[in-house]
Phi, psi and omega in degrees: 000137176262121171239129140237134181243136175294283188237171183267129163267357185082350168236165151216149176308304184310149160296119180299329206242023145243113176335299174275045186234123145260096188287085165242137198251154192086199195197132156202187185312333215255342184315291185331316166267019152293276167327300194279357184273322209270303190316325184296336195239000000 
């Protein structure tokens, strides 16, 4: 699972203490292969 958040709110839905889980918060060039790293693997 991916969230993406505009800004930090201080809490997230992901699990920390899950792998397969991903928070990301903000936006720039590199998320996107970020993103596209963590569903690859």
């Amino acid at each position: 699972m991916v969230l993406h958040s505009g800004k930090d709110k201080g809490f997230t839905l992901a699990d920390p203490n899950n792998r397969d889980m991903l928070h990301v918060v903000g936006f720039d060039t590199s998320v996107p292969a970020v993103i596209a790293d963590f569903v690859r693997n």
